[in-house]
C-alpha positions in Angstrom: 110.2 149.9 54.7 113.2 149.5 57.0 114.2 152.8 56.7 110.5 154.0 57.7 110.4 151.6 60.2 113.7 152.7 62.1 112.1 156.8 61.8 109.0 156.1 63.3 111.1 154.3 66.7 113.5 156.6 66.9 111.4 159.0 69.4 110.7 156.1 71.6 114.0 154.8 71.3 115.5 158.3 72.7 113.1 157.8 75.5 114.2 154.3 76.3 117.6 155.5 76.9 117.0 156.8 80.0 114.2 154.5 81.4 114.6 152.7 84.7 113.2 149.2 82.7 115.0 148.6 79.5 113.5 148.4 76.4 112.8 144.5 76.2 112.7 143.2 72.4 109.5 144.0 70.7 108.9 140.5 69.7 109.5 137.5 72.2 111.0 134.4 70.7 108.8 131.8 68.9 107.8 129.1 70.9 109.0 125.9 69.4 105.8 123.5 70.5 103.4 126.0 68.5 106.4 126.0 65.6 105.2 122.0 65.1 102.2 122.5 65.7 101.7 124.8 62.7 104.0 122.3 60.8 101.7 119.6 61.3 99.0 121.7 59.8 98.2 119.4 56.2 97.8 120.9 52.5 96.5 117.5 51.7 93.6 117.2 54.6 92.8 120.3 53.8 92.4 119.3 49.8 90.6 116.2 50.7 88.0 117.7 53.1 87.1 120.3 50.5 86.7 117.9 47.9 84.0 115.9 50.4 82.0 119.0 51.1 81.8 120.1 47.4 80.9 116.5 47.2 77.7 116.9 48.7 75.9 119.0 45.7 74.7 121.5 48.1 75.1 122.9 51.5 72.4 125.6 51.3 70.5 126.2 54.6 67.3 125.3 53.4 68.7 122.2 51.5 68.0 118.3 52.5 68.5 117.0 55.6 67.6 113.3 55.3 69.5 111.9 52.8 73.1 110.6 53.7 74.8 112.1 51.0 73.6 115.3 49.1 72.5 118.3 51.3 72.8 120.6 54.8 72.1 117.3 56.8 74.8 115.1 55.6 77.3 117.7 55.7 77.1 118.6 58.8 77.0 115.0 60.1 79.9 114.1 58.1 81.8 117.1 59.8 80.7 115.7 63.5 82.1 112.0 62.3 85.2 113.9 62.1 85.2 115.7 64.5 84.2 112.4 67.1 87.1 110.9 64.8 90.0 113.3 66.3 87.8 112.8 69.8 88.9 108.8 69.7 92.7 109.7 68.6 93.0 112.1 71.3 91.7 109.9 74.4 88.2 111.4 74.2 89.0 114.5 75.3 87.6 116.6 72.3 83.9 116.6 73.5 81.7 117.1 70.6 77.9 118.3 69.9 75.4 119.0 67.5 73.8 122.3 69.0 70.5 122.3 67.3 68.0 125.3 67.5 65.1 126.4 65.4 64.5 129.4 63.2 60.7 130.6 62.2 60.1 132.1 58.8 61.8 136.1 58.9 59.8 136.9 55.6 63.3 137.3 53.8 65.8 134.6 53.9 63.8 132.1 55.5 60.3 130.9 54.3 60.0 128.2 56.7 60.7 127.1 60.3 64.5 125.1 59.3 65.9 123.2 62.4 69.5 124.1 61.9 72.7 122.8 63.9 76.2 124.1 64.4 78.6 121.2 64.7 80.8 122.4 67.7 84.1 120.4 69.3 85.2 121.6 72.8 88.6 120.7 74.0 88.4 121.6 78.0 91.1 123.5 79.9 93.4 121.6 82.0 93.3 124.5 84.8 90.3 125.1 86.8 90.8 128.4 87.6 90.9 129.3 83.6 88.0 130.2 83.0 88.7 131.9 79.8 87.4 130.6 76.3 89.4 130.6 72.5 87.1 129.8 70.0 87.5 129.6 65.9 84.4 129.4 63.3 83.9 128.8 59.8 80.4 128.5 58.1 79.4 125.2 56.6 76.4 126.3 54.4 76.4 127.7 50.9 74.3 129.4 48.1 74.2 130.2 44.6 73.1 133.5 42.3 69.4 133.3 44.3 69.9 133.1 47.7 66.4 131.0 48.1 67.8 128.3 45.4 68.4 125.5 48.1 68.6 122.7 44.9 71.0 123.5 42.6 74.4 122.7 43.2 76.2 125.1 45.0 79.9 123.4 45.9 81.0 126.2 48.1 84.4 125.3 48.0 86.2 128.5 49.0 82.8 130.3 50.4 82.9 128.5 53.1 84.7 125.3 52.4 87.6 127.1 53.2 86.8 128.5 56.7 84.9 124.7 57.8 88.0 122.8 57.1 90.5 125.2 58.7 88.5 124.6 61.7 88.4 121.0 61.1 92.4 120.6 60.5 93.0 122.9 63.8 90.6 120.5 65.7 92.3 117.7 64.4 96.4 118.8 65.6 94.9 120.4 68.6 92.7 117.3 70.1 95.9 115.9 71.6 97.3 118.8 72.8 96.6 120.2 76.8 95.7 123.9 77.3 95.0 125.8 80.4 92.1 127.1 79.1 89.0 126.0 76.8 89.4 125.9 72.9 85.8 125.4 70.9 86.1 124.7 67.0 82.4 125.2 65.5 81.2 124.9 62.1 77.7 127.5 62.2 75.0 127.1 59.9 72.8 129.7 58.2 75.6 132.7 57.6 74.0 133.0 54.1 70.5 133.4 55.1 71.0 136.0 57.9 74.1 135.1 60.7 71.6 132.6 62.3 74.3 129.8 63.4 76.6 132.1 64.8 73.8 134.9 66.1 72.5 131.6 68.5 75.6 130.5 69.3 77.0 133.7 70.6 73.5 134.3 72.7 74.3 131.1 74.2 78.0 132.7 75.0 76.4 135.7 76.2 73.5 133.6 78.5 75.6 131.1 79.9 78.2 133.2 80.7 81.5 131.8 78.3 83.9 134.1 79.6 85.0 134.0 75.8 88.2 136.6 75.4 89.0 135.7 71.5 86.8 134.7 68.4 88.2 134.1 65.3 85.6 133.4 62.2 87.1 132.2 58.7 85.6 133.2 55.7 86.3 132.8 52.3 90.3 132.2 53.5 91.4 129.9 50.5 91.7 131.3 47.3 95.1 133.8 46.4 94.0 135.4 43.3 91.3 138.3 42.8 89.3 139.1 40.0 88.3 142.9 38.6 90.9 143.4 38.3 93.5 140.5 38.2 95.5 140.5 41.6 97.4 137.5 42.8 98.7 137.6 46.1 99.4 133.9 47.8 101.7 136.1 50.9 98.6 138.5 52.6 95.4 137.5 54.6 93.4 140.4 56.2 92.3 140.5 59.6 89.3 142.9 60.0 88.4 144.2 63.3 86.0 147.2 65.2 87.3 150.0 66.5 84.3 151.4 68.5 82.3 148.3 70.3 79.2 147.9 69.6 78.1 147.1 73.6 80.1 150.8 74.5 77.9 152.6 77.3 77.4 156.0 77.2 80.6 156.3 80.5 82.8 154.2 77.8 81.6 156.4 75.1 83.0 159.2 77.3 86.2 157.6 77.9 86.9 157.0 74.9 86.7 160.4 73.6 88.9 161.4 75.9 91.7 159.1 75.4 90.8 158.7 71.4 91.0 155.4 72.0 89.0 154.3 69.2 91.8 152.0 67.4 92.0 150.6 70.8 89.0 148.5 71.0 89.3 144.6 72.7 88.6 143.5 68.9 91.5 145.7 67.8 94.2 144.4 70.1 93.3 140.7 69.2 93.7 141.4 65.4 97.2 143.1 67.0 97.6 139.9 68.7 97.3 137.8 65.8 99.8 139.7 63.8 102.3 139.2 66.3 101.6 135.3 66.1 101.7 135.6 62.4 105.4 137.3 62.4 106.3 134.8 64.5 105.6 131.2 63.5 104.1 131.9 59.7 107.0 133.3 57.9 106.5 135.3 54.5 102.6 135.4 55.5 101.6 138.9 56.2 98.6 139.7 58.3 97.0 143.0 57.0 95.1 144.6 59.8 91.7 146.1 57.9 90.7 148.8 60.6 86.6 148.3 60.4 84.3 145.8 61.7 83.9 144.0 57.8 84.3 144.3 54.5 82.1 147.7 52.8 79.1 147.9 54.5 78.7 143.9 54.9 78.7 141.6 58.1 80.1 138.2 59.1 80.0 135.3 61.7 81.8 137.8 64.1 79.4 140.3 63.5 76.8 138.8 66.3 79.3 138.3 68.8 80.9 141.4 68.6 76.8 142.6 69.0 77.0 140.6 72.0 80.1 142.1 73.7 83.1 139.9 73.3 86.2 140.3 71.0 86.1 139.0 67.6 87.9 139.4 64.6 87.1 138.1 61.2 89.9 136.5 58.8 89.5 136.7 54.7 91.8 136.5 52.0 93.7 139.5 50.5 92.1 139.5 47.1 88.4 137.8 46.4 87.0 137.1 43.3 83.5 137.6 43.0 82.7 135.3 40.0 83.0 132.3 42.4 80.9 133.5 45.4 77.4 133.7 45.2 77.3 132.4 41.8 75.4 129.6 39.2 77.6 127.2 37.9 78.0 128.6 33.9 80.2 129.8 31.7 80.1 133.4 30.2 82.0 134.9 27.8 84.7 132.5 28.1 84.7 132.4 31.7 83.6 130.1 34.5 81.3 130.9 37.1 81.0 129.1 40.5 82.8 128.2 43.6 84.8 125.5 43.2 87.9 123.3 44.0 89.7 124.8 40.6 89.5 128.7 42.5 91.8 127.7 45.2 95.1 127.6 46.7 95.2 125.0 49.4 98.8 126.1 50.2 97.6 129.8 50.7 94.9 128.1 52.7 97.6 126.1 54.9 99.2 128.8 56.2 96.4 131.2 57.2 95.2 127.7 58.9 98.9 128.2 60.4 98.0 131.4 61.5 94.9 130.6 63.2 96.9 128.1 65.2 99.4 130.2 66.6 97.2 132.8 67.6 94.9 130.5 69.5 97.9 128.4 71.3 99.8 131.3 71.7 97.0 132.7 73.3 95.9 129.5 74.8 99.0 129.2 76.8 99.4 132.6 77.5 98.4 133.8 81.3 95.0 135.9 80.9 95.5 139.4 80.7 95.8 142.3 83.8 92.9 143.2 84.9 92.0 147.1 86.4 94.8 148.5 83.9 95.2 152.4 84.4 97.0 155.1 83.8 97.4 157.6 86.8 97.3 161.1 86.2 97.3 162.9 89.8 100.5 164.6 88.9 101.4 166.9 85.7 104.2 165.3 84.6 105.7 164.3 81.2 106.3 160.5 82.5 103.7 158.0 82.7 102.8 155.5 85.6 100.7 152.7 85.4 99.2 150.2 87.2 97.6 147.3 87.2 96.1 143.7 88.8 96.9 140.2 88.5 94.5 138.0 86.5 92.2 136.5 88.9 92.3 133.0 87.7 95.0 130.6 85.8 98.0 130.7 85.1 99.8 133.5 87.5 102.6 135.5 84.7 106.2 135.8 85.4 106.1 139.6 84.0 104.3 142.0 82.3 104.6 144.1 79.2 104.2 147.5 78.8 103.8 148.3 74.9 104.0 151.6 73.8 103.4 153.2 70.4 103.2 156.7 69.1 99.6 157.7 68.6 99.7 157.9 65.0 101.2 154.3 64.6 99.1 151.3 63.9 101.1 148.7 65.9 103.3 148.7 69.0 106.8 149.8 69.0 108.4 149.5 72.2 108.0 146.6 74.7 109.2 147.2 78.5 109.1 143.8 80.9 108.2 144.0 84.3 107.9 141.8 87.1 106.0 144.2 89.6 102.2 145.5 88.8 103.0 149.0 87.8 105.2 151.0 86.0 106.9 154.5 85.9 108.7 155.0 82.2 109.8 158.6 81.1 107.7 158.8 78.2 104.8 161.1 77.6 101.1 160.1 78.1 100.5 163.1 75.9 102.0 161.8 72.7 102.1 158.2 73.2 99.2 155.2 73.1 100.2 152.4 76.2 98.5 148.7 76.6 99.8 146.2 79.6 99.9 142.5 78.8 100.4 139.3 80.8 103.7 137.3 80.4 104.4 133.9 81.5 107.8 132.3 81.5 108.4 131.2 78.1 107.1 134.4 76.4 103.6 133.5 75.8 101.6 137.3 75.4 97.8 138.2 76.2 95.9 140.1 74.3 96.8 143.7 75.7 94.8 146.1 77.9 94.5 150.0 77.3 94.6 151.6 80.3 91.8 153.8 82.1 92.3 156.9 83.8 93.1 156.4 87.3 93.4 158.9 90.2 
């Protein structure tokens, strides 16, 4: 791997040689605050949280609302009490709602109008002029074989236990903590009847006008062993992410042809952005980049806000096994059916919950990325020159980095850090990809921007 790794920089490393910026190191240094933050991240919350959803028999959409223990309604309350919990320890700051909305009968998934909620925690920025918005998801409802069966027990314990307590235990070590900009934690309702939680919640984004630069939806993240075959894996989570966006006008449609910029999407550069977090503060965890929007031909909680324009990526363990989603509780042949507790690995889970913390505080305290990025091309030449604009609003960076990789690679090889808003490096447009991010002081990253042609 080293050996392949050290081939593919070498043409970029010829061409550093004789650049006016030198060649800055391609990955800055991890930040010790988001180091302890991760480290406060708990196997054992995370164990006992499971263990009370499961605990409530069912969590199917459809399910009861009014009793105080079995059932949709509880569940969800009991994930607001906690929620209002980490409120109290942090000084109030952690505002928390329960965003009700109603859904008429679709003739599918839903036979009835259900009032449905998505228990949502907002921690505000500290800087006005941030107007930007991190947000992380899980889906608290579950299902067995039949997806109408809203009575039998369905435990959900990895499907999407998993994904609701991750974005429980960040909510919890984050409450305290101050950010520029906005962080929301939600728990959606109604994934497995049709995306309906997340569907309303990123119209909401889109109508009020969340200027929301990263969502990041766990599901099904805590389980390390696959079935048909028989993988185990406890060291890989996959990060899938679109390519093309789905909002592309016919001009970006153009563009992109012409640049073949179609690995290049916002989406795309925040699943890069969280494997940059991953190799820095969640060692011997790999983050396997999956380049389409989903798994085969399916959908997720990301799916309706990546519909509505913004970036979003969706997180899910290396290997699933399909006898515990979607599945009666039996036995069959010797084996058991059904998702529960016994089906995961709550270490595995801990450190993709690490994961989703660094990208969001790494993000988080990052300045917002350049704005008007391009690449000019007036002259035939075999350097490139870009430019760029300062982020309109937070914090202002102390540089910027120009990545560059070749156009075959996958992930950035060379990093160049400069302090003025354009740059001239001798390396080809032609055969090389190039993305400008915002820096601040201590090494925090944006998400990066491709450039646009410029004249």
């Amino acid at each position: 791997m080293k050996t392949i790794l050290l081939l593919a920089l070498l043409p970029l490393a010829a061409a550093a040689q004789t650049a006016q910026t030198p060649a800055a190191p391609l990955l800055p240094k991890a930040d010790p605050a988001i180091a302890k933050l991760v480290s406060e991240i708990s196997a054992k919350n995370l164990q006992t949280d499971v263990e009370k959803l499961v605990g409530f028999g069912t969590r199917h959409t459809l399910s009861e609302t009014q009793s105080p223990t079995r059932g949709i309604g509880a569940a969800r309350q009991w994930v607001r009490g906690e929620f209002e919990k980490y409120s109290q320890a942090s000084g109030g700051r952690l505002k928390v709602e329960l965003d009700t909305f109603t859904v008429k009968p679709d003739g599918r998934r839903i036979n009835k109008p259900v009032l449905m909620a998505n228990v949502l925690a907002t921690l505000p920025g500290t800087d006005p002029t941030d107007t930007r918005i991190l947000l992380v998801s899980g889906h608290i409802d579950s299902r067995v074989s039949d997806v109408m069966n809203a009575t039998a027990d369905a435990p959900g314990a990895n499907d999407d236990g998993s994904g609701t307590v991750l974005v429980m235990e960040l909510a919890r070590v984050l409450a305290g903590q101050k950010f520029p900009c906005t962080l929301k934690f939600v728990v959606v309702q109604g994934e497995e009847q049709g995306l309906y939680g997340s569907g309303h919640l990123a119209e909401r984004a889109k109508k009020e006008g969340w200027n929301l630069v990263a969502m990041l939806n766990n599901d099904i993240v805590g389980n390390s062993h696959g079935h048909d075959p028989d993988i185990s894996d406890a060291t890989k989570l996959r990060v899938f992410s679109e390519g093309v966006p789905a909002t592309e006008t016919p001009e970006q449609a153009r563009q992109r042809r012409q640049l073949s910029s179609e690995n290049d999407a916002p989406s795309r550069q925040l699943a890069r952005a969280a494997q940059r977090a991953a190799l820095l503060y969640t060692k011997g965890q790999e983050l396997v980049m999956i380049n389409r929007p989903d798994r085969f031909l399916r959908g997720g909680d990301h799916t309706p806000f990546n519909t509505q324009g913004f970036a979003a990526v969706r997180f899910t363990e290396m290997n699933e096994d399909y006898s515990h989603q979607h599945q009666d509780l039996r036995t069959e042949n010797g084996r058991p059916y059904g998702d529960v507790i016994a089906g995961m690995d709550f270490a595995y889970l801990r450190r993709n919950a690490g994961l989703n913390l660094a990208t969001m505080a790494s993000l988080a305290l990052a300045p917002a990325a350049p704005a008007k990025v391009e690449v000019l091309t007036a002259d035939l030449t075999n350097r490139t020159v870009l430019r760029w604009q300062a982020p309109a609003g937070g914090p202002k960076p102390a540089a910027y980095a120009v990545l560059v990789r070749a156009s075959d690679a996958p992930q950035w090889q060379q990093r160049y850090l400069v302090t003025d808003t354009k740059a001239d490096l001798p390396i080809s447009k032609d055969n090389f990809i190039f993305g400008v991010a915002s820096v601040d002081a201590a090494g925090h990253e944006s998400v990066a921007v491709l450039p646009v042609v410029g004249r």
